[in-house]
C-alpha positions as CSV (number, residue, x, y, z in Angstrom):
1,X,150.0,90.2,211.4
2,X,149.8,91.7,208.1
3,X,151.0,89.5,204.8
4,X,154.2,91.3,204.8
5,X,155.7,90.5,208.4
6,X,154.2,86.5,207.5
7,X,156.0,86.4,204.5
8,X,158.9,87.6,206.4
9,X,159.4,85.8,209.4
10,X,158.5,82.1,207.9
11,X,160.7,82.1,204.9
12,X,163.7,79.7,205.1
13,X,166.2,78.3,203.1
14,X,165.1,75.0,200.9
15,X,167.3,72.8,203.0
16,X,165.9,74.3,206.2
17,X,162.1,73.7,205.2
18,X,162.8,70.0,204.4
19,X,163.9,69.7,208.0
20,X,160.4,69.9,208.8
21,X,159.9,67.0,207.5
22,X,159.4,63.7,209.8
23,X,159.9,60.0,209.2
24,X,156.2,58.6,208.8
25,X,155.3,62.1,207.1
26,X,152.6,62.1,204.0
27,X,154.1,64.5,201.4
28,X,151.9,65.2,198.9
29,X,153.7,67.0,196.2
30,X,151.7,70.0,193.7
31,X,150.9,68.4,190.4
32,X,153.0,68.2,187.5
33,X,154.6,71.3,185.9
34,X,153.8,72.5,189.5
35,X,156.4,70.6,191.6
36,X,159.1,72.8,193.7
37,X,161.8,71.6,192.4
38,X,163.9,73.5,195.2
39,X,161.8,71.7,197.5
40,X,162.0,68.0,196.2
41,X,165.9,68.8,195.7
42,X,166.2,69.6,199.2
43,X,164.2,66.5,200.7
44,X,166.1,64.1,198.7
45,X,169.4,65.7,200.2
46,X,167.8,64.8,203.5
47,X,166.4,61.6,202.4
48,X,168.9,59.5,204.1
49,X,168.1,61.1,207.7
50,X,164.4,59.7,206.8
51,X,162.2,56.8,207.2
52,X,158.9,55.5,205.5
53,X,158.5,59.5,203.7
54,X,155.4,58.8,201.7
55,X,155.0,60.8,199.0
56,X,152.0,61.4,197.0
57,X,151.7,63.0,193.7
58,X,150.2,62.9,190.1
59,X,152.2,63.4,187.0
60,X,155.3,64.1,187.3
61,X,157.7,65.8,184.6
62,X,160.5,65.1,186.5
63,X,162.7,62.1,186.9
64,X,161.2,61.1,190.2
65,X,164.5,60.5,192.3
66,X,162.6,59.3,195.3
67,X,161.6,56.0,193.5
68,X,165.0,54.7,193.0
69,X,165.9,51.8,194.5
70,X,168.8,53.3,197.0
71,X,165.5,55.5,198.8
72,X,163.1,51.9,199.1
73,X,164.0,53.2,202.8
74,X,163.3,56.4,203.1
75,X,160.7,57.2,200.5
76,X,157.1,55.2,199.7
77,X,156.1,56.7,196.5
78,X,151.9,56.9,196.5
79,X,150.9,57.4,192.5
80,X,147.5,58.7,191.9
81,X,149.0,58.5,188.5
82,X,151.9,57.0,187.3
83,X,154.7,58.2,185.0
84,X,157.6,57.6,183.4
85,X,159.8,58.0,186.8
86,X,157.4,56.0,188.9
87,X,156.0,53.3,186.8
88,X,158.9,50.6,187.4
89,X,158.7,51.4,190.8
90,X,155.4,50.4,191.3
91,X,155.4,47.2,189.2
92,X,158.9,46.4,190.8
93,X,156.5,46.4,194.5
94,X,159.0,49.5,195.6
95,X,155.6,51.8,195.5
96,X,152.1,51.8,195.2
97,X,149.2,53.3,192.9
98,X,145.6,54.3,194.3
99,X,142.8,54.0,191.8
100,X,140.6,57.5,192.1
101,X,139.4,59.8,189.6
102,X,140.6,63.3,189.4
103,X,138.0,65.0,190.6
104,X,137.9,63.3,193.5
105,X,141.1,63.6,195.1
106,X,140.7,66.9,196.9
107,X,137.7,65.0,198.8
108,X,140.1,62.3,200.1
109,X,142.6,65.2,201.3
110,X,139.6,67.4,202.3
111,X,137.5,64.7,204.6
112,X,140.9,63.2,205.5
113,X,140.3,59.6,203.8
114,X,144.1,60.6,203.3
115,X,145.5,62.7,205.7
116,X,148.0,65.5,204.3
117,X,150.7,66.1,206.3
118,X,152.9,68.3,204.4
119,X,152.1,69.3,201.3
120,X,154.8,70.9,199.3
121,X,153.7,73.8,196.5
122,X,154.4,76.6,193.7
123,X,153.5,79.6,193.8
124,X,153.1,83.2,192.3
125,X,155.2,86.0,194.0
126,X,152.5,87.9,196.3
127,X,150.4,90.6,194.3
128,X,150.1,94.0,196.4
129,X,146.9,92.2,198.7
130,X,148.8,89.5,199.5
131,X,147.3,86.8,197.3
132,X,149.2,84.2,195.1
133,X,148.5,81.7,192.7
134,X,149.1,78.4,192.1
135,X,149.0,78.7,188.1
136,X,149.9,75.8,186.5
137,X,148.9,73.3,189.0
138,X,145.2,74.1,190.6
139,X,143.8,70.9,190.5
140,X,144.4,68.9,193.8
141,X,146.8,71.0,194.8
142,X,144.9,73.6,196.2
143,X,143.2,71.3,198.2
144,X,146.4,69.5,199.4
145,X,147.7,73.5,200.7
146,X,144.6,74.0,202.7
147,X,144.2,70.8,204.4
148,X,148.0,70.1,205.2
149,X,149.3,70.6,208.5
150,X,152.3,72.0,207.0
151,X,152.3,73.8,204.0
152,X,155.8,74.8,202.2
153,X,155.4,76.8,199.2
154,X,158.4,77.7,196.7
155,X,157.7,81.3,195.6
156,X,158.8,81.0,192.3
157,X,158.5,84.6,189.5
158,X,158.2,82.3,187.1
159,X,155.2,80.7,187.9
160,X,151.9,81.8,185.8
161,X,149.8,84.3,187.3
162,X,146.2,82.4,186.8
163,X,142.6,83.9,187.5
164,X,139.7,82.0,188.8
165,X,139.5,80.0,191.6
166,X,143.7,80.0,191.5
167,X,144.4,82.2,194.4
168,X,145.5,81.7,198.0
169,X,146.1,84.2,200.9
170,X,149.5,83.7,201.4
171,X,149.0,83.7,205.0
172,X,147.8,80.1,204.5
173,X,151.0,78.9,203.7
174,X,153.1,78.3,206.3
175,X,156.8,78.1,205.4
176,X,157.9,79.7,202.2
177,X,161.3,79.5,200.2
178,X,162.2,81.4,196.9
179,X,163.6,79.8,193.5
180,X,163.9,81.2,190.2
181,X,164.3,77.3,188.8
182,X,162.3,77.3,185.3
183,X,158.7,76.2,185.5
184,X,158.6,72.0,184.1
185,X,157.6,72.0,180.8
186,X,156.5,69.4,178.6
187,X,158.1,68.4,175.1
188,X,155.7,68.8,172.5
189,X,154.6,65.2,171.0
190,X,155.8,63.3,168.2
191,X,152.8,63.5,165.7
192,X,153.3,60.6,162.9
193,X,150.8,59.7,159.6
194,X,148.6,57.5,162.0
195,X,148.5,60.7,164.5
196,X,147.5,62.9,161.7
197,X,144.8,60.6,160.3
198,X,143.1,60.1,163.3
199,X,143.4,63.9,163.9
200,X,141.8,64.1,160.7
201,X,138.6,61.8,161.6
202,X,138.0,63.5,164.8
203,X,137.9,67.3,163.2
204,X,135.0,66.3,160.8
205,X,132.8,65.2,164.4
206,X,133.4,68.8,166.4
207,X,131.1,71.7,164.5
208,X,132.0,75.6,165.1
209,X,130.9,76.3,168.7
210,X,131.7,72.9,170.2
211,X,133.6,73.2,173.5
212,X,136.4,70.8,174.1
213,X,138.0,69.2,176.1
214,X,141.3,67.7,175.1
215,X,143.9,65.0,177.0
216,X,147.5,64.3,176.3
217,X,149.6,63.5,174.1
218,X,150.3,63.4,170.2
219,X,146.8,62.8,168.8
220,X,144.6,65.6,170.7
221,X,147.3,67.7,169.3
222,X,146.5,66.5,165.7
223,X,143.1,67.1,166.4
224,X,144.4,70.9,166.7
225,X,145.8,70.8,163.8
226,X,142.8,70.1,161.6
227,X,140.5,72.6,163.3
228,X,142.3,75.4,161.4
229,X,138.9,77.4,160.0
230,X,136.7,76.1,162.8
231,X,135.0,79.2,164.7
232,X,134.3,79.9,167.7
233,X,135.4,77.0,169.9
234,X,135.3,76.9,173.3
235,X,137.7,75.0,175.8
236,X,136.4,73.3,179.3
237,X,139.3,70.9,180.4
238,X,141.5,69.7,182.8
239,X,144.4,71.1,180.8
240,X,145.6,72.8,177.9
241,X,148.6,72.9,176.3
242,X,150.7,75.5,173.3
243,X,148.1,74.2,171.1
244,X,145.1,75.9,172.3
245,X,147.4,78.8,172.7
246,X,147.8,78.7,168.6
247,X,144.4,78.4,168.0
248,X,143.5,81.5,170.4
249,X,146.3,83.2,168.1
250,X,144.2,82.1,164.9
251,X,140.9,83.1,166.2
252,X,139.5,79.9,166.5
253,X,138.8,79.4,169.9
254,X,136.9,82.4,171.5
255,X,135.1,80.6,173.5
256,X,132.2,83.3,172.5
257,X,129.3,80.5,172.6
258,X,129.8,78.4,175.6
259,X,127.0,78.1,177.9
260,X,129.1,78.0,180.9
261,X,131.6,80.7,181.8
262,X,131.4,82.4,178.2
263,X,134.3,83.9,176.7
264,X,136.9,81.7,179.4
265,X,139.1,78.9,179.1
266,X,138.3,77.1,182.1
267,X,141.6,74.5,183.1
268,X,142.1,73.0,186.3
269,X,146.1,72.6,185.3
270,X,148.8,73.5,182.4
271,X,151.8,72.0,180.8
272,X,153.7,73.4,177.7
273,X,156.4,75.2,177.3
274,X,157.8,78.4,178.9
275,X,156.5,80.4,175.5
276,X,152.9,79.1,176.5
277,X,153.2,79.5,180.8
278,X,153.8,83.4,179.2
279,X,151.2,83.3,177.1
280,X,148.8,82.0,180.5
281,X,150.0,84.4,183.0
282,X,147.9,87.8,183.4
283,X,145.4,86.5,180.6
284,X,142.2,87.1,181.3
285,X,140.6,84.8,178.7
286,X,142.3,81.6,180.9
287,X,140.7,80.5,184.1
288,X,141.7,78.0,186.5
289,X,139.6,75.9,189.4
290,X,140.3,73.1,191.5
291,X,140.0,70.0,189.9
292,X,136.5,68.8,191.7
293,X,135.1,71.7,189.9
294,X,136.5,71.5,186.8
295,X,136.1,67.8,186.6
296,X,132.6,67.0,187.9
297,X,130.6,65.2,185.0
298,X,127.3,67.9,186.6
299,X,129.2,70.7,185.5
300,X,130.8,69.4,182.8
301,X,127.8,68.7,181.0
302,X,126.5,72.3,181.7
303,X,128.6,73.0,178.8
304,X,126.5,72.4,175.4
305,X,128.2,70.6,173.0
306,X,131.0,68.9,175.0
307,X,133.4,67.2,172.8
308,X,135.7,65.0,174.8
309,X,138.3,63.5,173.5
310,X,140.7,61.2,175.5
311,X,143.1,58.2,174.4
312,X,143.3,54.5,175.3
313,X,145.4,51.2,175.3
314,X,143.1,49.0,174.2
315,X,139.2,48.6,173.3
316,X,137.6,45.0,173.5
317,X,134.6,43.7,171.1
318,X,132.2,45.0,174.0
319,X,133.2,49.1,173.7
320,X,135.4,48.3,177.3
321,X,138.3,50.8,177.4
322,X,141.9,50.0,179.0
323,X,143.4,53.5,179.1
324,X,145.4,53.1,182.4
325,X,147.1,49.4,182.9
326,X,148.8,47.2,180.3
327,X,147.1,44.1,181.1
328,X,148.0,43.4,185.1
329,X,150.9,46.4,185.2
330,X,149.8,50.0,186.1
331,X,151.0,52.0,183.3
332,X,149.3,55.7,183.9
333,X,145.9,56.4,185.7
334,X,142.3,57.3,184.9
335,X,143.1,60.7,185.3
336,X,139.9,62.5,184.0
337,X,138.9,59.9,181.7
338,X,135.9,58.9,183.0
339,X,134.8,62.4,184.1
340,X,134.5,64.1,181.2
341,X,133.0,60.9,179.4
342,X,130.4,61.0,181.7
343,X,130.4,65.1,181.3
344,X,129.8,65.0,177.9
345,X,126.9,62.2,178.2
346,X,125.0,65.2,180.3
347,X,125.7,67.5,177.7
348,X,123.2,68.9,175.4
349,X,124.8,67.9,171.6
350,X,127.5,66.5,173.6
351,X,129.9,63.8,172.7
352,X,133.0,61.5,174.4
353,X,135.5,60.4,171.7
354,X,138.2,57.5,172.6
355,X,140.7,58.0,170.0
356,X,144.1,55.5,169.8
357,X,146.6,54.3,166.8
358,X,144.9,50.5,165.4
359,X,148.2,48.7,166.4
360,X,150.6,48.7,168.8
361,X,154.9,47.4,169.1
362,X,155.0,48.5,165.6
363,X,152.2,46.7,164.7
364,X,152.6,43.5,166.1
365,X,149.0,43.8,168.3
366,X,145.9,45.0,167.6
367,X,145.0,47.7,170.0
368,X,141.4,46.3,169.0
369,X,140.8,42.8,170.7
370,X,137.9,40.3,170.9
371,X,138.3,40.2,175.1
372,X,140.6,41.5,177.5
373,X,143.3,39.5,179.3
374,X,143.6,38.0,182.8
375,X,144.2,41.0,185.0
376,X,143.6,43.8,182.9
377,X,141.0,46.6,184.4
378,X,138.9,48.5,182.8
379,X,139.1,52.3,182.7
380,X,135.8,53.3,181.2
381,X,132.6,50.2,180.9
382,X,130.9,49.8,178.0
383,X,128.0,51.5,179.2
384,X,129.7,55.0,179.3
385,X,131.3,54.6,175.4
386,X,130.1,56.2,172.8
387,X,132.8,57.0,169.8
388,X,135.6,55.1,169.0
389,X,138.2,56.5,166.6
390,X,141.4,55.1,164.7
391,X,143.2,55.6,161.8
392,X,141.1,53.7,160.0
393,X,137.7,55.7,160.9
394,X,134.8,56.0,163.4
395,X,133.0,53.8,165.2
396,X,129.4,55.1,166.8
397,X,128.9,52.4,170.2
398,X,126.3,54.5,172.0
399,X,122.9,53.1,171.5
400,X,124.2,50.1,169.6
401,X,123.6,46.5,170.3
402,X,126.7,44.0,171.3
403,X,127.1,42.8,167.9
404,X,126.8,45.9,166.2
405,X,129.2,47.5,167.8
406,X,131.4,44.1,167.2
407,X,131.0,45.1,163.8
408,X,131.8,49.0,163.9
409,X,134.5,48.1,166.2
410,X,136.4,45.3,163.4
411,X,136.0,48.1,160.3
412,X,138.5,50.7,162.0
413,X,140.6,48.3,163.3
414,X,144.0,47.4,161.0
415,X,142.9,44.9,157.9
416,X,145.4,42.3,158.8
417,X,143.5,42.1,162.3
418,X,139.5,41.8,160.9
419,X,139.6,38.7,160.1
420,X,140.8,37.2,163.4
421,X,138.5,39.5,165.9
422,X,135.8,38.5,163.6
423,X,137.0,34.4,164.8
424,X,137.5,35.6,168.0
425,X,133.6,37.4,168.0
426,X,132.2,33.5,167.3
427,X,134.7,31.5,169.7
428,X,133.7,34.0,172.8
429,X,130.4,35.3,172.1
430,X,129.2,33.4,169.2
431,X,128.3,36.3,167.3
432,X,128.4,36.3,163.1
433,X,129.9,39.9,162.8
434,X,130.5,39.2,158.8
C-alpha cells in the first residue's frame, strides 16, 4: 500500500481516534509545544467512559485537564516532569512523578521498562515521499511513535518542518486526524535587574566559538542578551527558543566552529512563539534528533568548548544542586541537567554553569544554604559542579576543596545572608570560612 491509500483509509475524526483508547491504556503524550491538542480534547470528552487512563508526558504548555480532581478516576497522570498543570496533582497523591534523565527515556519506551500503549503525536503534513516530521517535539517522542502499539498522530500545517533525525514514514503511524489548532507556544520570560546581572556574569565566561547549550527560563535569556558582539557561537541543546533565533539574525551564532555537526543547530525540541516555529521550519541551519542523541554526556562532550548553562533552587555549602524538588515536593524534573553537566565535563575547554537569583519569596531565603533539608534530593552531586553563578558573581567549585568552595559559595550569595552560612559552615562542618 503506497503512503497515499495509508493516509487515506486510517484517518478519522478526533473523537473517533480517542475511542481507541482502553481503560488500563498507557498514553504517553508528544512533549511540550508538541501535544495534539485535538487529540487530548477529544480523550478528555471521553474521559468519563474511562478507567485508570495513564498518561505520561513531559512539559506541558497546556493546562493539563486530566489532573483535575473530577478525572482522579479516569486519568493517572505519570510526570517525567512536572509543570504548572501537574505539580498540585502530584503533591496532592492524585498523580505520580518518575525520576529519569532525559536522555534516557526513549530506552525505557524502547526496551519496554515502560510499555507504550498509545502514544498520541504532531506532525508535519506528508512531503511528496511520504515522510513527516515531528518538529518541535523530537526528543522522546519519536521513540514513544515507534514503540507504541497504537500510534495517533494529529497532522497539523502548522507544525515546523525540522531536518535531522526528525522524520517518520508516515506509514508508521497508525491512525491520523487533521487540525489546524496553533502550535503551543511559550510566553517569553520576565527578565528583572537580578536576571540581567547574572546574564551579565555568565557572558564574560563564554569566548567567541563556544557552543551552548541553554535551559529555560528568564536568565539563559539574559545571557542572550549580553552576547551581542560575540562571534561565531555554536548551539548543541536540548532546546532553543526566539532567542537564538535573534542572535542567528545578528550573526552571532553561525555555528561556523563547532567540532560536531559544523554549521547546525542541533535541538532535540523547541518552544517559542509562532514567529520563531516560522523561523525553524524549512531551515537548514536547525537540526533536530531524538533526545538520547542529543543528550548523551559522550556526544555532548564531542563538542569543544561546551558551555552549559542550567538553573537551580538551591545550592548547599558542599556545591549540591536542588534544581527539581522544593525540599520534599516535586516541583519540575532533572530534565537534561545532569546530561549536559556531565557533557560539558568531557568537553575539551568545556564548562557547566548553574546560574540562580541569591534569594528567593522576595528575599526572605537564601537560595544559598549551609545544608539541605529533610527530604530534599539532590539533582546534580557535588562531584559533577563546577560554576556557580548569582547576582552577586562567580563561584569556580571544580577542583576546589570543601571549604574553599564554602567560601566562594558565601561571597555570591546576598550580604544579609554571609554571615549566617558562615555560622552555619562551623555548627555542621566546623569549618572557619572567614
Amino acid at each position: 500500500m503506497d503512503w497515499q491509500q495509508h493516509l487515506s483509509r486510517n484517518t478519522v475524526t478526533p473523537q473517533e481516534a480517542a475511542k481507541a483508547i482502553r481503560s488500563g491504556d498507557r498514553v504517553v503524550f508528544a512533549h511540550a509545544a508538541g501535544s495534539p491538542e485535538s487529540l487530548v480534547k477529544a480523550l478528555m470528552e471521553r474521559g468519563p467512559n474511562l478507567r485508570n487512563v495513564e498518561i505520561v508526558h513531559m512539559v506541558a504548555l497546556n493546562d493539563s485537564p486530566y489532573c483535575r480532581p473530577e478525572f482522579k478516576e479516569n486519568f493517572r497522570f505519570n510526570g517525567l516532569y512536572l509543570s504548572g498543570g501537574t505539580r498540585a496533582a502530584v503533591a496532592e497523591g492524585r498523580a505520580d512523578y518518575t525520576p529519569t534523565f532525559f536522555a534516557q527515556i526513549p530506552a525505557l519506551f524502547r526496551e519496554g521498562t515502560l510499555p507504550v500503549d498509545v502514544a498520541l503525536i504532531t506532525i508535519s503534513p506528508p512531503d511528496a515521499k511520504g515522510k513527516v516530521s515531528l518538529g518541535v517535539s523530537v526528543d522522546y517522542t519519536r521513540q514513544a511513535a515507534l514503540s507504541a502499539k497504537l500510534t495517533i498522530a494529529e497532522i497539523n500545517p502548522n507544525m515546523p518542518c525540522i531536518g535531522g533525525d526528525a522524520l517518520l514514514d508516515i506509514r508508521e503511524v497508525d491512525t491520523f486526524v487533521h487540525s489546524s489548532d496553533p502550535i503551543l507556544e511559550l510566553a517569553p520570560p520576565k527578565i528583572g535587574e537580578v536576571e540581567t546581572s547574572i546574564g551579565s556574569h555568565i557572558a564574560e565566561l563564554i569566548d567567541d566559538g563556544a557552543c551552548l547549550q541553554l535551559g529555560i527560563g528568564a536568565i539563559p535569556d539574559a545571557v542572550l542578551h549580553f552576547l551581542v558582539g560575540k562571534k561565531d557561537l555554536g548551539i548543541h541543546s536540548e532546546m532553543i527558543s526566539d532567542g537564538v533565533m535573534k542572535l542567528v539574525e545578528e550573526g552571532v551564532v553561525t555555528c561556523a566552529r563547532k567540532t560536531l555537526h559544523p554549521g547546525k543547530i542541533i535541538v532535540t525540541f523547541l518552544m517559542g512563539s509562532k514567529k520563531f516555529y516560522d523561523w525553524t521550519s524549512d531551515n537548514p541551519l536547525i537540526e533536530g534528533y531524538p533526545v538520547d542523541y542529543v543528550n548523551d554526556p559522550r556526544i555532548i562532550g564531542q563538542n569543544d568548548n561546551l558551555i552549559s548553562i542550567n538553573s537551580a533552587l538551591s545550592v548547599d555549602l558542599l556545591g549540591q544542586v536542588a534544581a527539581d524538588s522544593m525540599g520534599p515536593r516535586q516541583f519540575s524534573g532533572v530534565g537534561g541537567q545532569v546530561d549536559f553537566v556531565r557533557g560539558a565535563s568531557f568537553s575539551k575547554g568545556g564548562r557547566s554553569i548553574i546560574a540562580m537569583p541569591s534569594t528567593a519569596s522576595g528575599g526572605k531565603v537564601s537560595r544559598i544554604c549551609g545544608s539541605f533539608g529533610r527530604g530534599q534530593p539532590v539533582t546534580t552531586s557535588r562531584h559533577d559542579v563546577d560554576t556557580v553563578v548569582t547576582e552577586h558573581g562567580v563561584a569556580e567549585l571544580k577542583g576546589k576543596t570543601n571549604i574553599a568552595r564554602a567560601r566562594s559559595l558565601i561571597k555570591i550569595a546576598a550580604p544579609e545572608y554571609r554571615d549566617d552560612l558562615a555560622r552555619e559552615a562551623l555548627e555542621i562542618y566546623g569549618w572557619h570560612v572567614l
